[in-house]
PyMOL commands that place a pseudoatom at each C-alpha (Angstrom):
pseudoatom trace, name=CA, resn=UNK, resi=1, chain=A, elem=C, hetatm=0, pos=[1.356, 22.014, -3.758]
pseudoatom trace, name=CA, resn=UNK, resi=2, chain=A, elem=C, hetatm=0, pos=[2.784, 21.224, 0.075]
pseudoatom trace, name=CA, resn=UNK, resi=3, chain=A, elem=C, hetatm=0, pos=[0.664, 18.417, 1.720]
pseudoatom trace, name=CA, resn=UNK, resi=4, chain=A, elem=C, hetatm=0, pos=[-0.753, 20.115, 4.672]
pseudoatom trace, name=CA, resn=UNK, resi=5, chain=A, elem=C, hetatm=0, pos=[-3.617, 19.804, 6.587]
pseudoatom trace, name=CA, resn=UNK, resi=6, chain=A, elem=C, hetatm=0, pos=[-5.835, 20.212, 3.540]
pseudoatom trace, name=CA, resn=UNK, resi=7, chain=A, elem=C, hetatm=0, pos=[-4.884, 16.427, 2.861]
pseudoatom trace, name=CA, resn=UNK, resi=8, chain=A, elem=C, hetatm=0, pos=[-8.489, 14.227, 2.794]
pseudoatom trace, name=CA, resn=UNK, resi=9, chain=A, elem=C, hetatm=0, pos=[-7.973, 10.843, 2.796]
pseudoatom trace, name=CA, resn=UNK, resi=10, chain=A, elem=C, hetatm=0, pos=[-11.446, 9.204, 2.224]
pseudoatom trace, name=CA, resn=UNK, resi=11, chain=A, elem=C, hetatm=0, pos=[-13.108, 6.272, 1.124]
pseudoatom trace, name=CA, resn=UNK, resi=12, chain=A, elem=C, hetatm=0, pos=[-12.793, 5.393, -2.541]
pseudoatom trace, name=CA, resn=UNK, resi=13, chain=A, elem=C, hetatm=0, pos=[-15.652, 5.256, -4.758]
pseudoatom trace, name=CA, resn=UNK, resi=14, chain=A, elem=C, hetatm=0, pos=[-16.456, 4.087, -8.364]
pseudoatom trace, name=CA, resn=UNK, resi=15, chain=A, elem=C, hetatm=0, pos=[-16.371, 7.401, -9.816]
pseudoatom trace, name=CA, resn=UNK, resi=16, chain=A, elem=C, hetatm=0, pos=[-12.593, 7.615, -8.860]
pseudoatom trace, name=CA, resn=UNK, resi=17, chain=A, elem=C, hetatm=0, pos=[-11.572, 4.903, -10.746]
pseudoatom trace, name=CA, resn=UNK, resi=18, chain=A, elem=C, hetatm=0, pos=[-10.025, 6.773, -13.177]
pseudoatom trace, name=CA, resn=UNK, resi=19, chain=A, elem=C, hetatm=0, pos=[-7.995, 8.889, -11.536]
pseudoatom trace, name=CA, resn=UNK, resi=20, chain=A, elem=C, hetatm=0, pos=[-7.131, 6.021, -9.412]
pseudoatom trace, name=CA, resn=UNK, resi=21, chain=A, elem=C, hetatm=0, pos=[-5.858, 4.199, -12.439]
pseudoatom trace, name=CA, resn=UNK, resi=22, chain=A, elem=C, hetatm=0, pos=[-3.897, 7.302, -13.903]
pseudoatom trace, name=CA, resn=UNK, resi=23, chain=A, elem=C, hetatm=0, pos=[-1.845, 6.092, -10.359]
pseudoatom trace, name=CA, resn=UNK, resi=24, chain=A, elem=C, hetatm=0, pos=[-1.733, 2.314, -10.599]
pseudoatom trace, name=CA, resn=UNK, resi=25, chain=A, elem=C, hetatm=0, pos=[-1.066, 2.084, -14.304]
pseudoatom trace, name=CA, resn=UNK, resi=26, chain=A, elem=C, hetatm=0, pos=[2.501, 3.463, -14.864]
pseudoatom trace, name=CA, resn=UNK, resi=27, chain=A, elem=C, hetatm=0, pos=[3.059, 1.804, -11.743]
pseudoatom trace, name=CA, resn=UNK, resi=28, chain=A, elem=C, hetatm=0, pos=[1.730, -1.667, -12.295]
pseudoatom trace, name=CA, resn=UNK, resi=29, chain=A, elem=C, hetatm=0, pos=[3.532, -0.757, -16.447]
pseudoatom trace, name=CA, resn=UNK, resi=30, chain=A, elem=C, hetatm=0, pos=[6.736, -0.553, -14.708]
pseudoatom trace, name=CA, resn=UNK, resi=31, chain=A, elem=C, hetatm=0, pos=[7.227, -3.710, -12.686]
pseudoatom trace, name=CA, resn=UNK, resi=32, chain=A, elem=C, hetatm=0, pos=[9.160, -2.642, -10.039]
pseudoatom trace, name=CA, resn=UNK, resi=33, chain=A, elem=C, hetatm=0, pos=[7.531, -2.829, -6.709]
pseudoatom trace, name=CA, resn=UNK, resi=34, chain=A, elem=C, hetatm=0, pos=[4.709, -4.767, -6.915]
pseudoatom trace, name=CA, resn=UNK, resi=35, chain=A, elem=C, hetatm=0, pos=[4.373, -8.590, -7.826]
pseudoatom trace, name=CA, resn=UNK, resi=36, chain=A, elem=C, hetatm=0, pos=[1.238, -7.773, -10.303]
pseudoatom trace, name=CA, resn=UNK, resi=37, chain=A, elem=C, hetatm=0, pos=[1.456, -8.846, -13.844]
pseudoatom trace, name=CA, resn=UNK, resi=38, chain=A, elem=C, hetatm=0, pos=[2.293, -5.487, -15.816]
pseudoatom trace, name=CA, resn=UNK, resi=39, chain=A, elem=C, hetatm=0, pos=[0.211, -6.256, -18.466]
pseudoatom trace, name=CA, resn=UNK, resi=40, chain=A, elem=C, hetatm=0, pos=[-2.747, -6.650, -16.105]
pseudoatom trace, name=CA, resn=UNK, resi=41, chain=A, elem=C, hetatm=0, pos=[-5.627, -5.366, -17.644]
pseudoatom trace, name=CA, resn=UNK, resi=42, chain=A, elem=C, hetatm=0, pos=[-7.392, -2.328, -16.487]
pseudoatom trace, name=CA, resn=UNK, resi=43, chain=A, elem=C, hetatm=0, pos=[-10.280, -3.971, -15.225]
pseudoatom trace, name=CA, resn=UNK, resi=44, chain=A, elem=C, hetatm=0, pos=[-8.863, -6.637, -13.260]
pseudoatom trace, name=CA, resn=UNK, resi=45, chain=A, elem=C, hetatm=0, pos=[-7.105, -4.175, -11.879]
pseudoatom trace, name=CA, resn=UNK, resi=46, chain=A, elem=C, hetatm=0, pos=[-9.913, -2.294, -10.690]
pseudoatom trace, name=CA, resn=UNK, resi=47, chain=A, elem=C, hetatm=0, pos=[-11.853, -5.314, -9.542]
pseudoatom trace, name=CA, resn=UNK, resi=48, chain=A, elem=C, hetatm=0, pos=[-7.732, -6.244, -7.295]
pseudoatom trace, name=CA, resn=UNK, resi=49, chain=A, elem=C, hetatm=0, pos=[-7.484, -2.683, -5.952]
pseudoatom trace, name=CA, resn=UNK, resi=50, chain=A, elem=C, hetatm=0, pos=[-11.697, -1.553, -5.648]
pseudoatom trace, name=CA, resn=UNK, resi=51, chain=A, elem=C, hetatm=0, pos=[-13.589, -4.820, -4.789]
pseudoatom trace, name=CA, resn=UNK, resi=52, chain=A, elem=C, hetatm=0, pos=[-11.450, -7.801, -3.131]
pseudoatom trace, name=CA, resn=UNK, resi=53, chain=A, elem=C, hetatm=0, pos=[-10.136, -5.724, -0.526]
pseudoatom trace, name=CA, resn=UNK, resi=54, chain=A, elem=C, hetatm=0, pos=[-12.003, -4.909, 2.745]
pseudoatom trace, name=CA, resn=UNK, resi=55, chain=A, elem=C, hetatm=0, pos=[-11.622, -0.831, 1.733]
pseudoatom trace, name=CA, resn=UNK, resi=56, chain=A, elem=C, hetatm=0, pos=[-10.219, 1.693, -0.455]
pseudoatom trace, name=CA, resn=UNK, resi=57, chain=A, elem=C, hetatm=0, pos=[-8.766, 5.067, 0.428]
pseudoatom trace, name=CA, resn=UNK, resi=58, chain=A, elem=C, hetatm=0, pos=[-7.641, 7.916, -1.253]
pseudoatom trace, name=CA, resn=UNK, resi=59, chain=A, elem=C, hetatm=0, pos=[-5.420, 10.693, -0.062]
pseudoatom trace, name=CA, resn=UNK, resi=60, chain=A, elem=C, hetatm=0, pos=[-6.959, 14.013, -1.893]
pseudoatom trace, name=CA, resn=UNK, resi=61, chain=A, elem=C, hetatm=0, pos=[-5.825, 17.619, -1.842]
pseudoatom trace, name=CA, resn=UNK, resi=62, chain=A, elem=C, hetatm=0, pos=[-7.473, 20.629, -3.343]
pseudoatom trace, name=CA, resn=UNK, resi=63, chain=A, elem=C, hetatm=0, pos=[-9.703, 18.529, -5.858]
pseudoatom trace, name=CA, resn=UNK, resi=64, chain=A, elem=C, hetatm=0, pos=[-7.031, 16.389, -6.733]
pseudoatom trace, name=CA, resn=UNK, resi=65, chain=A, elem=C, hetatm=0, pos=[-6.365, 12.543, -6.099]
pseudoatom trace, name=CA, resn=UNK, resi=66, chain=A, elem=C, hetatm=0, pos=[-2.229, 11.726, -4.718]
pseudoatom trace, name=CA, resn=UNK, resi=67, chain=A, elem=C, hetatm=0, pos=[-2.310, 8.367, -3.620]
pseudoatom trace, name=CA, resn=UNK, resi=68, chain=A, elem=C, hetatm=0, pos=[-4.433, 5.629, -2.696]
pseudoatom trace, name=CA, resn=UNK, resi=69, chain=A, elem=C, hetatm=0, pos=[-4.147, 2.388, -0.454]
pseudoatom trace, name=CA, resn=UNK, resi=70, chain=A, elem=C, hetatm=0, pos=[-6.230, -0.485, 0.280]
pseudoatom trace, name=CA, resn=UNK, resi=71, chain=A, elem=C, hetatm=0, pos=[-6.807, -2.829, 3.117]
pseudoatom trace, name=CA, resn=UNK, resi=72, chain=A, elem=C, hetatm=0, pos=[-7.468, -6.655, 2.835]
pseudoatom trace, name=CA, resn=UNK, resi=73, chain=A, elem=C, hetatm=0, pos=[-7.046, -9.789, 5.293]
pseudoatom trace, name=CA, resn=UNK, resi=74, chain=A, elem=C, hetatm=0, pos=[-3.842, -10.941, 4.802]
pseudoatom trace, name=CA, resn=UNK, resi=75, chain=A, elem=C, hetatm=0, pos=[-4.789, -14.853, 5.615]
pseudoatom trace, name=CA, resn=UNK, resi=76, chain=A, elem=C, hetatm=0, pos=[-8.211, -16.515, 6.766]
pseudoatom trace, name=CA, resn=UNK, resi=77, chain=A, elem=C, hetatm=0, pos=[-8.702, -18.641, 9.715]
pseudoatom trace, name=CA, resn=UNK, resi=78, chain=A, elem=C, hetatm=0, pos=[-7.068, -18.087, 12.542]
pseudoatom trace, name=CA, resn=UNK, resi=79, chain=A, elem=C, hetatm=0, pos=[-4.547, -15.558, 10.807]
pseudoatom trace, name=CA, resn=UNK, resi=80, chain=A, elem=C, hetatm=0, pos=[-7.711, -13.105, 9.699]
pseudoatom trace, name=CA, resn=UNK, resi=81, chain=A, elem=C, hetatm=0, pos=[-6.845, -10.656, 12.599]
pseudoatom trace, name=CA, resn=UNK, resi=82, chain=A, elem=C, hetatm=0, pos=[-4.096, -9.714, 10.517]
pseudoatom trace, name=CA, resn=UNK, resi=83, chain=A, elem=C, hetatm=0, pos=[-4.385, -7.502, 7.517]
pseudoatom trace, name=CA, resn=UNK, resi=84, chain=A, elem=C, hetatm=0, pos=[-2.015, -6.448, 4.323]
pseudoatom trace, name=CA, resn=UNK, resi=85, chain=A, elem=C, hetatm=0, pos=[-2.066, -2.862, 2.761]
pseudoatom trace, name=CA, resn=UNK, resi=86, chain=A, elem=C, hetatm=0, pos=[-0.819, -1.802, -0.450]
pseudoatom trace, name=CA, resn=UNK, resi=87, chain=A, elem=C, hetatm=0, pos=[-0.270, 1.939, -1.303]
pseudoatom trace, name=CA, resn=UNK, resi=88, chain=A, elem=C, hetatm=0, pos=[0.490, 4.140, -4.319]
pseudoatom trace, name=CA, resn=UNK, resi=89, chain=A, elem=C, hetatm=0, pos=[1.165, 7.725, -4.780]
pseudoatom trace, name=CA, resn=UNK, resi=90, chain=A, elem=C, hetatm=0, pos=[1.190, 9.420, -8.219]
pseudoatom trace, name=CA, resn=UNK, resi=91, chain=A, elem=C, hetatm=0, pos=[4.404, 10.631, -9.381]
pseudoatom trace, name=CA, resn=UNK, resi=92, chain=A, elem=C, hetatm=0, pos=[3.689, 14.118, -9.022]
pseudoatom trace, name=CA, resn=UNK, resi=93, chain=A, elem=C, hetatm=0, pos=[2.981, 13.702, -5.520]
pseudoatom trace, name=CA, resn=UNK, resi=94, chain=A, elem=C, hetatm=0, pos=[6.024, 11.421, -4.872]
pseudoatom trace, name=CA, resn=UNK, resi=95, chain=A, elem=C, hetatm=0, pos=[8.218, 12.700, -1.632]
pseudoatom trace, name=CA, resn=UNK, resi=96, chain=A, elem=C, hetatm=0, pos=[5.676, 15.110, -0.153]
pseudoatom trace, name=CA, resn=UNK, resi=97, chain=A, elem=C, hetatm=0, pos=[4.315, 12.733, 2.570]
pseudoatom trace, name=CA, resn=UNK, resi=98, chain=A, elem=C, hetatm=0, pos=[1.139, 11.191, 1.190]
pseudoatom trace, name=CA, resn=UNK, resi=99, chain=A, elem=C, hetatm=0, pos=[2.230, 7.523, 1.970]
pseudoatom trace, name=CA, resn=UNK, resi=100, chain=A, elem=C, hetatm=0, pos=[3.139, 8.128, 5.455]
pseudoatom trace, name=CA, resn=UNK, resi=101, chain=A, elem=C, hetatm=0, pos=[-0.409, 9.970, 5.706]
pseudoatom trace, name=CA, resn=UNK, resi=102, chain=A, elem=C, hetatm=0, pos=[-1.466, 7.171, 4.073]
pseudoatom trace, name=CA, resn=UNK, resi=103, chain=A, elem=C, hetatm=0, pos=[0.014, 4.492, 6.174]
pseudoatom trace, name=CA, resn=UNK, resi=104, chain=A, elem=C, hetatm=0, pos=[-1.022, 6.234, 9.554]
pseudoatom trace, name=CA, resn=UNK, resi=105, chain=A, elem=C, hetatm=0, pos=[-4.647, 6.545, 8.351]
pseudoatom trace, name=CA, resn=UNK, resi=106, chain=A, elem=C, hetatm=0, pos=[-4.752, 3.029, 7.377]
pseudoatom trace, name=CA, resn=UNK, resi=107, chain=A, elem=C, hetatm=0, pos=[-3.424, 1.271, 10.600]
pseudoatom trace, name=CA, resn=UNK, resi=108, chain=A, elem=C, hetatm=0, pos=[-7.064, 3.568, 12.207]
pseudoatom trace, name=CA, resn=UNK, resi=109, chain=A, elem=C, hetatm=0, pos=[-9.114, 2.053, 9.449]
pseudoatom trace, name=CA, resn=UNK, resi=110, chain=A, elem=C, hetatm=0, pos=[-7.318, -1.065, 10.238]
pseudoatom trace, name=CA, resn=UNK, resi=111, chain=A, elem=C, hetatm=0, pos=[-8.186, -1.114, 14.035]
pseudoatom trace, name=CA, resn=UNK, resi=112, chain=A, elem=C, hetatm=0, pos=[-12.155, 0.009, 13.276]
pseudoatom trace, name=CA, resn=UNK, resi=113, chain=A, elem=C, hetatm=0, pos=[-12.505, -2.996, 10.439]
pseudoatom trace, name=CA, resn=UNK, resi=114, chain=A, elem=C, hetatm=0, pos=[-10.712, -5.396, 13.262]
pseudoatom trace, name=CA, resn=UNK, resi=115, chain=A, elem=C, hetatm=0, pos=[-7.780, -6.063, 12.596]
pseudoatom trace, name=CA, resn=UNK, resi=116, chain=A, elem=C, hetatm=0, pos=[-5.149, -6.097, 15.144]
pseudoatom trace, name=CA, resn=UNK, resi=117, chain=A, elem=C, hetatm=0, pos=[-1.720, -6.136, 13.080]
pseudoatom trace, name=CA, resn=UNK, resi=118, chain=A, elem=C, hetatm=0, pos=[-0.499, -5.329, 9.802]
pseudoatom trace, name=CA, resn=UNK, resi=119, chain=A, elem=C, hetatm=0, pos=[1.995, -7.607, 7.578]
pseudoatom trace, name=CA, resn=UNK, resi=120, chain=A, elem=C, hetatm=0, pos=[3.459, -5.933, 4.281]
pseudoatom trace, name=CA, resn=UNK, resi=121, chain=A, elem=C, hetatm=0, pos=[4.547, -9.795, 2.981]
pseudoatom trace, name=CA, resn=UNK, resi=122, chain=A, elem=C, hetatm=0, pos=[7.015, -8.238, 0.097]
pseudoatom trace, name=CA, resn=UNK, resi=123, chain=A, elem=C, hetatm=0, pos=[8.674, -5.094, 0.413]
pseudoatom trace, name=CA, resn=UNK, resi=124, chain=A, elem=C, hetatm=0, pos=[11.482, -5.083, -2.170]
pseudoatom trace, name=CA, resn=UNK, resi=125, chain=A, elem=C, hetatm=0, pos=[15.116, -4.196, -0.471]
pseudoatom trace, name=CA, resn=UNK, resi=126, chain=A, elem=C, hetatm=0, pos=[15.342, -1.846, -4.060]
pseudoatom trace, name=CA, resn=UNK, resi=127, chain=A, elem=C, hetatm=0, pos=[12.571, -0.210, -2.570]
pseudoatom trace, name=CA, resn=UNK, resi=128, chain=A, elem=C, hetatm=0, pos=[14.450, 1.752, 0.131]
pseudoatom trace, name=CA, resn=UNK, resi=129, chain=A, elem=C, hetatm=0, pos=[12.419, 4.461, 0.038]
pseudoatom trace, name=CA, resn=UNK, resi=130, chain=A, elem=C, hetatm=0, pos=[9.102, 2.371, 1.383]
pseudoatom trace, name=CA, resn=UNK, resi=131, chain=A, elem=C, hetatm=0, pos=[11.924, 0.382, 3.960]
pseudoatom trace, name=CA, resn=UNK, resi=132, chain=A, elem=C, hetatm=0, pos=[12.557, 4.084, 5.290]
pseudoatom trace, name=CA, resn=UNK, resi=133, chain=A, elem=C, hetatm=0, pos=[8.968, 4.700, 6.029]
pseudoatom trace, name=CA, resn=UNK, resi=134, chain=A, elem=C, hetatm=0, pos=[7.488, 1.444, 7.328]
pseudoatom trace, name=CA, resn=UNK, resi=135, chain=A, elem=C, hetatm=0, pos=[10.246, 1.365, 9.425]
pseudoatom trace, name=CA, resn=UNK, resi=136, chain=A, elem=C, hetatm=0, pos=[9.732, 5.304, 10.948]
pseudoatom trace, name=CA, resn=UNK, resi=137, chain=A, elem=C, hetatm=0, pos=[5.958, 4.116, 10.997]
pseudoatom trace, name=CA, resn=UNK, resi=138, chain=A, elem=C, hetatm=0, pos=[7.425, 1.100, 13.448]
pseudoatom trace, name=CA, resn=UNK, resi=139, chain=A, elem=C, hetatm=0, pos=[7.243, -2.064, 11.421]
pseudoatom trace, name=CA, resn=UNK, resi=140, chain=A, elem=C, hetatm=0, pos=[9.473, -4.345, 12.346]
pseudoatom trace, name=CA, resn=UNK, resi=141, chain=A, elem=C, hetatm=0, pos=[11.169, -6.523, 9.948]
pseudoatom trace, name=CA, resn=UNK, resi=142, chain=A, elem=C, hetatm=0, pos=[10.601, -10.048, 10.465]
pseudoatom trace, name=CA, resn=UNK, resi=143, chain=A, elem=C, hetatm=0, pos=[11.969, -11.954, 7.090]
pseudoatom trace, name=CA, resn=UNK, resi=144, chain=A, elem=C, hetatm=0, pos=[13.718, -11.724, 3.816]
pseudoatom trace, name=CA, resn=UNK, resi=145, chain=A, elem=C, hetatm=0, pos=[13.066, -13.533, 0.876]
pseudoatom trace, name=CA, resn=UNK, resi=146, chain=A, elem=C, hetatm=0, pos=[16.268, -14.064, -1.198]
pseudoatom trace, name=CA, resn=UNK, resi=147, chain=A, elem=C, hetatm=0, pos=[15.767, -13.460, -4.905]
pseudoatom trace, name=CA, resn=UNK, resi=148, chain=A, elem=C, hetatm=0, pos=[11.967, -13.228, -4.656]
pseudoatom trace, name=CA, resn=UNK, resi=149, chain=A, elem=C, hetatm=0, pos=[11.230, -10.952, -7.560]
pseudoatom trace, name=CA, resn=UNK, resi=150, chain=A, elem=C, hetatm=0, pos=[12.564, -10.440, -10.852]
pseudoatom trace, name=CA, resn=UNK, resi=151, chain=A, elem=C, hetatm=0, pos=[13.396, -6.672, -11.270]
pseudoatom trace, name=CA, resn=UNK, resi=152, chain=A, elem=C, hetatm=0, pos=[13.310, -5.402, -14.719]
pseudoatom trace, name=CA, resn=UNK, resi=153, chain=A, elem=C, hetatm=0, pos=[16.658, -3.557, -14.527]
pseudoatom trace, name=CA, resn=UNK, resi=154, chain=A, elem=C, hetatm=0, pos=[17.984, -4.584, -11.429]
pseudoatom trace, name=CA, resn=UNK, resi=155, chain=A, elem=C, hetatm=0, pos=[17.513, -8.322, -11.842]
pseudoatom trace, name=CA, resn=UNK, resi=156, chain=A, elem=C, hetatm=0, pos=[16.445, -11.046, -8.804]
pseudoatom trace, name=CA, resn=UNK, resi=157, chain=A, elem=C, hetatm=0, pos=[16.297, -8.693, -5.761]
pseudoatom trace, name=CA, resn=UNK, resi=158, chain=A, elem=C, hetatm=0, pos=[15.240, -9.997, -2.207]
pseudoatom trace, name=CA, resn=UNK, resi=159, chain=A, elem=C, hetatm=0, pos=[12.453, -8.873, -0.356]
pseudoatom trace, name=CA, resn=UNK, resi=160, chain=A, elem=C, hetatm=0, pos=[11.501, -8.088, 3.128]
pseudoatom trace, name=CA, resn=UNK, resi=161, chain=A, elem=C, hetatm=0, pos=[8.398, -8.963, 5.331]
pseudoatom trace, name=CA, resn=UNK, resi=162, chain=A, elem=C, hetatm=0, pos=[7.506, -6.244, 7.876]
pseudoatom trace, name=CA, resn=UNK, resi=163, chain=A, elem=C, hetatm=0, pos=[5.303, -6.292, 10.764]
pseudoatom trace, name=CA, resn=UNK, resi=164, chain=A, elem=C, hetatm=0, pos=[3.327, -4.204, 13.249]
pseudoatom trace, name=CA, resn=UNK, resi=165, chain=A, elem=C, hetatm=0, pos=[1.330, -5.061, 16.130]
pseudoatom trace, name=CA, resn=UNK, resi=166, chain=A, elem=C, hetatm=0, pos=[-1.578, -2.149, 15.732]
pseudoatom trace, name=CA, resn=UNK, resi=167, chain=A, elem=C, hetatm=0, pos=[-2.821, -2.741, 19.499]
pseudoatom trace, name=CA, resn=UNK, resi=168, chain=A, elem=C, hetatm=0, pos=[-0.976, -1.244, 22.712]
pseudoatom trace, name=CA, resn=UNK, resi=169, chain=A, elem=C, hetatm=0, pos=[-0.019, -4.574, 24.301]
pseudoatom trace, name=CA, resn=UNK, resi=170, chain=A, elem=C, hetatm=0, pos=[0.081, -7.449, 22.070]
pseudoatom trace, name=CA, resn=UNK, resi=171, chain=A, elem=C, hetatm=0, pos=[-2.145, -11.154, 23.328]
for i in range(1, 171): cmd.bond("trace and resi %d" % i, "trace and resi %d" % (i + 1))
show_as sticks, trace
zoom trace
């Protein structure tokens, strides 16, 4: 299936769950792009990705479920203008543009929950692939982490914090 303009990308809701999980599980099993435990149990890692962030999304097409993202504040206080995202696309649907859907959509839901930039605080350099597209979505990178996270085949690999302002003229 081509992603075209049949792509929904909606709120989340408890009945999706499961295909939600049939995305997060072989990547959360693997260990190589997010710091999450890979054992993590299912539901604690429904209760990470469905209820401690502010929102949810889901990128659909044709009935079924590609990807999915969610939004949360990246730090409280004086720092809770800022918020973190973390997306994931079933294999399947790997290459075909959902996560740059994805990303756009979510820097709109970002602006209409508040939020006025956007911090990804550990973007693996193995991940080159998600370096490619946050920076054509304009994220700036503003760190690196040196030997951050233990890869499971490619050993201690740094990691990059990227950044976007999501308002026309920054304060």
């Amino acid at each position: 299936m081509i992603l075209g303009a049949d792509l929904i990308i909606r709120k989340a809701r408890a009945g999706d769950w499961p295909a939600l999980w049939s995305i997060l599980q072989p990547v959360i099993r693997a260990g190589e792009t997010y710091a999450i435990d890979p054992a993590l149990p299912e539901e604690a890692a429904r209760a990470m990705w469905m209820e401690a962030p502010a929102a949810t999304y889901l990128a659909e097409q044709g009935g079924d479920i590609l990807g999915t993202y969610y939004i949360k504040t990246n730090a409280a206080g004086g720092g809770a203008h800022v918020c973190n995202c973390g997306y994931m696309v079933g294999e399947a649907a790997r290459g075909r543009g959902v996560a740059g859907a994805m990303c756009a959509h979510s820097q709109e839901a970002a602006r209409a929950l508040g939020y006025r930039a956007m911090q990804f605080n550990m973007v693996l350099c193995s991940n080159t692939g998600a370096i490619r597209l946050w920076e054509k979505m304009g994220y700036d990178t503003v760190g690196r982490l040196p030997r951050v996270f233990a890869h499971p085949s490619e050993g201690l690999v740094d990691a990059l914090v990227m950044y976007k302002w999501l308002e026309d003229t920054p304060a």
